[in-house]
C-alpha positions as a printed NumPy array, in Angstrom:
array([[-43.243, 151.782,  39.317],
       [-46.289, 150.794,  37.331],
       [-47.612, 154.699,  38.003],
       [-50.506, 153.624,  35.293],
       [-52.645, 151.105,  36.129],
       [-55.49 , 150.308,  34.207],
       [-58.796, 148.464,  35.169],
       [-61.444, 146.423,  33.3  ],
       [-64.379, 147.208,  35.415],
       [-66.782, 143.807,  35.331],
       [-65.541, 140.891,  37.109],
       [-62.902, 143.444,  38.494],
       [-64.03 , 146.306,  40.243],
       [-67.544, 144.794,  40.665],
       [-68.632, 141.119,  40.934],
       [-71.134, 141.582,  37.727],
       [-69.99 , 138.956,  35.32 ],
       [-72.785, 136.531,  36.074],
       [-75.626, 139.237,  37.19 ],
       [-74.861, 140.206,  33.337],
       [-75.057, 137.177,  31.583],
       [-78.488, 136.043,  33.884],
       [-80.119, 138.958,  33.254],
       [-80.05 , 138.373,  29.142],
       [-82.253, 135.245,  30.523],
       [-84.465, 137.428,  32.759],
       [-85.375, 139.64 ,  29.938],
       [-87.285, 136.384,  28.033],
       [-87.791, 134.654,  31.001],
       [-91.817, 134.687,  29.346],
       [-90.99 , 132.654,  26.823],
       [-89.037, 129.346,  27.888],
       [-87.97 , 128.257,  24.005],
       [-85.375, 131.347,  24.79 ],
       [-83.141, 130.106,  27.046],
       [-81.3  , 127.609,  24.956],
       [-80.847, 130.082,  22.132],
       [-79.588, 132.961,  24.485],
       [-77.018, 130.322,  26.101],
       [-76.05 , 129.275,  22.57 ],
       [-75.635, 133.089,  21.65 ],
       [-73.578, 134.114,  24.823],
       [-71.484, 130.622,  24.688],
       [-70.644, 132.033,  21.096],
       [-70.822, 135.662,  20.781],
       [-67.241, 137.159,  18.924],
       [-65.195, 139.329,  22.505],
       [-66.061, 142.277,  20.472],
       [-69.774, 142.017,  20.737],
       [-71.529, 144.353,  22.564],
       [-75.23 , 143.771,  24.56 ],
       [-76.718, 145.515,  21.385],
       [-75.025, 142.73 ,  19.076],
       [-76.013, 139.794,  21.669],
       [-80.095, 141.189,  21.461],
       [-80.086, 141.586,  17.728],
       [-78.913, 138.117,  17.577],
       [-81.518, 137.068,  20.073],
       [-84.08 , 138.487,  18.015],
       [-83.121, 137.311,  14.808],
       [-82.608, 133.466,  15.867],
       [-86.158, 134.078,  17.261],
       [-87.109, 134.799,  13.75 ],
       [-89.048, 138.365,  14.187],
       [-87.879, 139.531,  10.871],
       [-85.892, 138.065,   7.959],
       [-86.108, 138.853,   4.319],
       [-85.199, 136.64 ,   1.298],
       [-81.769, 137.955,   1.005],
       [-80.212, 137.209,   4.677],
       [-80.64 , 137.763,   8.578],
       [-82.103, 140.947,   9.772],
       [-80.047, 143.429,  10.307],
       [-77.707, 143.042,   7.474],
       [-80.303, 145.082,   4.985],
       [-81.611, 148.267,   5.396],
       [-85.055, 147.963,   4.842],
       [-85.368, 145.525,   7.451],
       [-82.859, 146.219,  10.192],
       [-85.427, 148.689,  11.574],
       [-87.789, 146.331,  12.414],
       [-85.469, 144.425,  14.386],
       [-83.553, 147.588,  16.124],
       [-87.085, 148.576,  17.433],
       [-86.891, 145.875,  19.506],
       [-83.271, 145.674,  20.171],
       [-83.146, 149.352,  21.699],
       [-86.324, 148.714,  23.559],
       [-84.565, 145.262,  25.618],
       [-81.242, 146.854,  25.471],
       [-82.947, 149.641,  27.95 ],
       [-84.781, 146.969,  30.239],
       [-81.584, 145.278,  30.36 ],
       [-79.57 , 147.844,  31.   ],
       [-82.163, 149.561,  33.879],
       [-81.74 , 146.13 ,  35.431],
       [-78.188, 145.527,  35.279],
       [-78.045, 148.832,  36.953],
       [-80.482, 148.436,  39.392],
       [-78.641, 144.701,  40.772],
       [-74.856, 146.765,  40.765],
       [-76.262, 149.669,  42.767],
       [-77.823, 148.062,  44.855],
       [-75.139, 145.344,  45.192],
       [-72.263, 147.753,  45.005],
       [-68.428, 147.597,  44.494],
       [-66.523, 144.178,  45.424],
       [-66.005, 144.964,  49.785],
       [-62.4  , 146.583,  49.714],
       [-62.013, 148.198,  46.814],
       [-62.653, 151.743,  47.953],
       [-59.612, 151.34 ,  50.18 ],
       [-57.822, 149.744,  47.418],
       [-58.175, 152.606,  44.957],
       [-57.511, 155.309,  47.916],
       [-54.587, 153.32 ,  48.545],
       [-53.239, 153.453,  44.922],
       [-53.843, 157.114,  44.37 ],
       [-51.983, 157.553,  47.659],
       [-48.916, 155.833,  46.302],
       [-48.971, 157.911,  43.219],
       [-50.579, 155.975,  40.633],
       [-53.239, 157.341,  37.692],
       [-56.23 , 155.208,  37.652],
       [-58.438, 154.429,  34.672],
       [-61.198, 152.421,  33.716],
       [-61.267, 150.6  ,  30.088],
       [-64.72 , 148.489,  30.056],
       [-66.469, 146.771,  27.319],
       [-69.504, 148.092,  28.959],
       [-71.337, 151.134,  27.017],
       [-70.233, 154.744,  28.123],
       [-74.006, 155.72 ,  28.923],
       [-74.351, 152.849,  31.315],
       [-70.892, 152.458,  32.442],
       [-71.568, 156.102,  33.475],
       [-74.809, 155.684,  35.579],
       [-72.626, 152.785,  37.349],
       [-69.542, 154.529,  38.282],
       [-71.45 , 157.668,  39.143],
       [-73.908, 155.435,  41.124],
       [-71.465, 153.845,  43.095],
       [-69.503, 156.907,  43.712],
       [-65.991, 155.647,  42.475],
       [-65.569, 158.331,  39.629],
       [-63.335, 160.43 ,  41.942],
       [-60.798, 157.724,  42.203],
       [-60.29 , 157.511,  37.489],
       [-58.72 , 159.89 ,  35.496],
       [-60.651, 159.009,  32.919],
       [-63.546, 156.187,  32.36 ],
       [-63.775, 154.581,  29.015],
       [-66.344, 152.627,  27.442],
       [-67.99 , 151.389,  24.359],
       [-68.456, 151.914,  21.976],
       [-64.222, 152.318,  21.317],
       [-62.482, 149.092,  21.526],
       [-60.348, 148.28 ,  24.968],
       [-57.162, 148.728,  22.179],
       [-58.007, 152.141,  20.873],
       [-59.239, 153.027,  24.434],
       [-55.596, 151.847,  25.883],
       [-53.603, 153.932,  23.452],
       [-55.145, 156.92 ,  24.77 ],
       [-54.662, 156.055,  28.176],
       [-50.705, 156.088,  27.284],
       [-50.999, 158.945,  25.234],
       [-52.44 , 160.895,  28.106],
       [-50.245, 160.043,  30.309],
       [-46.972, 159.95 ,  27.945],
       [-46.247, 156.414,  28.878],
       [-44.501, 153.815,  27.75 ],
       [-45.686, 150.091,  28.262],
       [-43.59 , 149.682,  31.132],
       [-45.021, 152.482,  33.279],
       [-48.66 , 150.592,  32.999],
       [-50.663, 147.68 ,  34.303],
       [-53.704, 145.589,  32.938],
       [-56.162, 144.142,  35.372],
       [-59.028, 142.559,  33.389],
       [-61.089, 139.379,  33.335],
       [-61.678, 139.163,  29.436],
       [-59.909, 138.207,  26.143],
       [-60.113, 141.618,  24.564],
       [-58.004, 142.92 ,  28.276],
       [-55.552, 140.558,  27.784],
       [-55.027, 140.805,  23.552],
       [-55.175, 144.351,  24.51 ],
       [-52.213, 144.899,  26.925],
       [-50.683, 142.262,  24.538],
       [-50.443, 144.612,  21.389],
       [-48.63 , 147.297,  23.195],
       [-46.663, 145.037,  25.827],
       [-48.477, 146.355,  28.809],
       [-47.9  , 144.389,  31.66 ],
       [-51.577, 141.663,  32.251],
       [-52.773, 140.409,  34.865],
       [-55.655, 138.302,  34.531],
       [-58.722, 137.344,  37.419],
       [-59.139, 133.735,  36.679],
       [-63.515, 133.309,  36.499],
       [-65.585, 129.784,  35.382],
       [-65.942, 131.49 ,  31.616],
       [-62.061, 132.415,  30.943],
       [-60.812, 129.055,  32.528],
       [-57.308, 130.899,  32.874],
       [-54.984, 129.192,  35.074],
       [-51.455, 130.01 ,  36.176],
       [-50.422, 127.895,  33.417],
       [-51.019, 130.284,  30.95 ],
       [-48.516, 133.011,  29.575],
       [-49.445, 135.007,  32.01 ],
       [-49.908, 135.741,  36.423],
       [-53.396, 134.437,  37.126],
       [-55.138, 135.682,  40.487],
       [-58.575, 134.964,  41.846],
       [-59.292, 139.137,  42.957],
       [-58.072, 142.498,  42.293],
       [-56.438, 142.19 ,  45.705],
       [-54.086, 139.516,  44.595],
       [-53.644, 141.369,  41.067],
       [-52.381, 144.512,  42.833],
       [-50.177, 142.742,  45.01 ],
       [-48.597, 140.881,  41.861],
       [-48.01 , 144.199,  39.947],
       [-45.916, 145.263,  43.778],
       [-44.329, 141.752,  43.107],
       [-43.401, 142.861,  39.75 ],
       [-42.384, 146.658,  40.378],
       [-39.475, 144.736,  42.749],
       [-37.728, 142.68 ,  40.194]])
């Protein structure tokens, strides 16, 4: 039995993945020239990046400060300039983003899904790109906390974040399951040959024809891991 399984939590456990990436927009919605930059910086943006990386970049493409040397950011006496605003849209954002999940709440199901799994004996934990401040006011907000051993977040990578997850739990990588939506899930589970399975979405373009099972919900993805557990 997979008695570990582990979730990504956007695109997953909540149906966020476009709320996100349209509420980067929102936040410059004042200033049309933005839009074309922002789309250029999400289409772009390393799977390691997190919202703080994507607003720097914002700002510095926008040109609010540079110095003779190179981009904002990268020198001292000039990366505060440009944080100043970065912290300031990161919190906007992130009230936002909160605000639209709450509000919207967990994908119809899942409750019963998670009772279900801790019912069959399985140790549930979430591993999120999503920072651990605001990944906290979600999970608390939406009362789901009670169904993860543990929640992680940024700003620990989904690698380092997964080897403590086995540690915890002594496992090896056939006691655990991936569910994510994202590059870094699947590289993840990859490096320590942890079962994937990956939720197929218009940015990851994954199809069954890839190296690994392909669903369209979390429904389907916990049904293939059951699929899996019989062979």
């Amino acid at each position: 039995m997979k008695r570990v399984l582990v979730f990504d939590f956007d695109g997953v456990l909540v149906d966020s993945n476009r709320l996100k990436r349209d509420a980067f927009f929102d936040l410059f919605s004042f200033d049309a020239k933005t839009a074309p930059i922002i789309k250029k910086i999400l289409n772009e943006a390393p799977i390691n990046w997190t919202r703080f990386d994507i607003l720097k970049e914002v700002f510095v493409s926008l040109g609010y400060a540079y110095s003779n040397q190179g981009r904002a950011g990268i020198l001292g006496h000039v990366f505060d300039s440009v944080q100043k605003f970065v912290n300031e849209y990161e919190n906007r954002y992130r009230r936002a983003v909160r605000d639209q999940i709450l509000a919207q709440g967990v994908v119809h199901g899942v409750r019963e899904l998670l009772e279900e799994c801790q019912r069959n004996g399985r140790r549930l934990y979430i591993n999120s790109a999503t920072p651990c401040v605001a990944l906290g006011e979600l999970v608390d907000g939406l009362d789901i906390r009670k169904y993860f051993a543990v929640v992680y977040g940024k700003p620990r990578t989904k690698v380092l974040n997964l080897a403590d997850i086995m540690r915890q739990e002594n496992a090896v990588a056939g006691d655990c399951a991936f569910i994510g939506d994202g590059k870094e899930d699947r590289a993840s589970a990859e490096i320590f040959g942890v079962f994937f399975v990956g939720i197929a979405n218009e940015w990851n373009c994954w199809t069954n024809e890839d190296r690994f099972p392909v669903v369209k919900n979390v429904f389907e993805a916990i049904a293939r891991i059951e699929r899996e557990e019989q062979c």
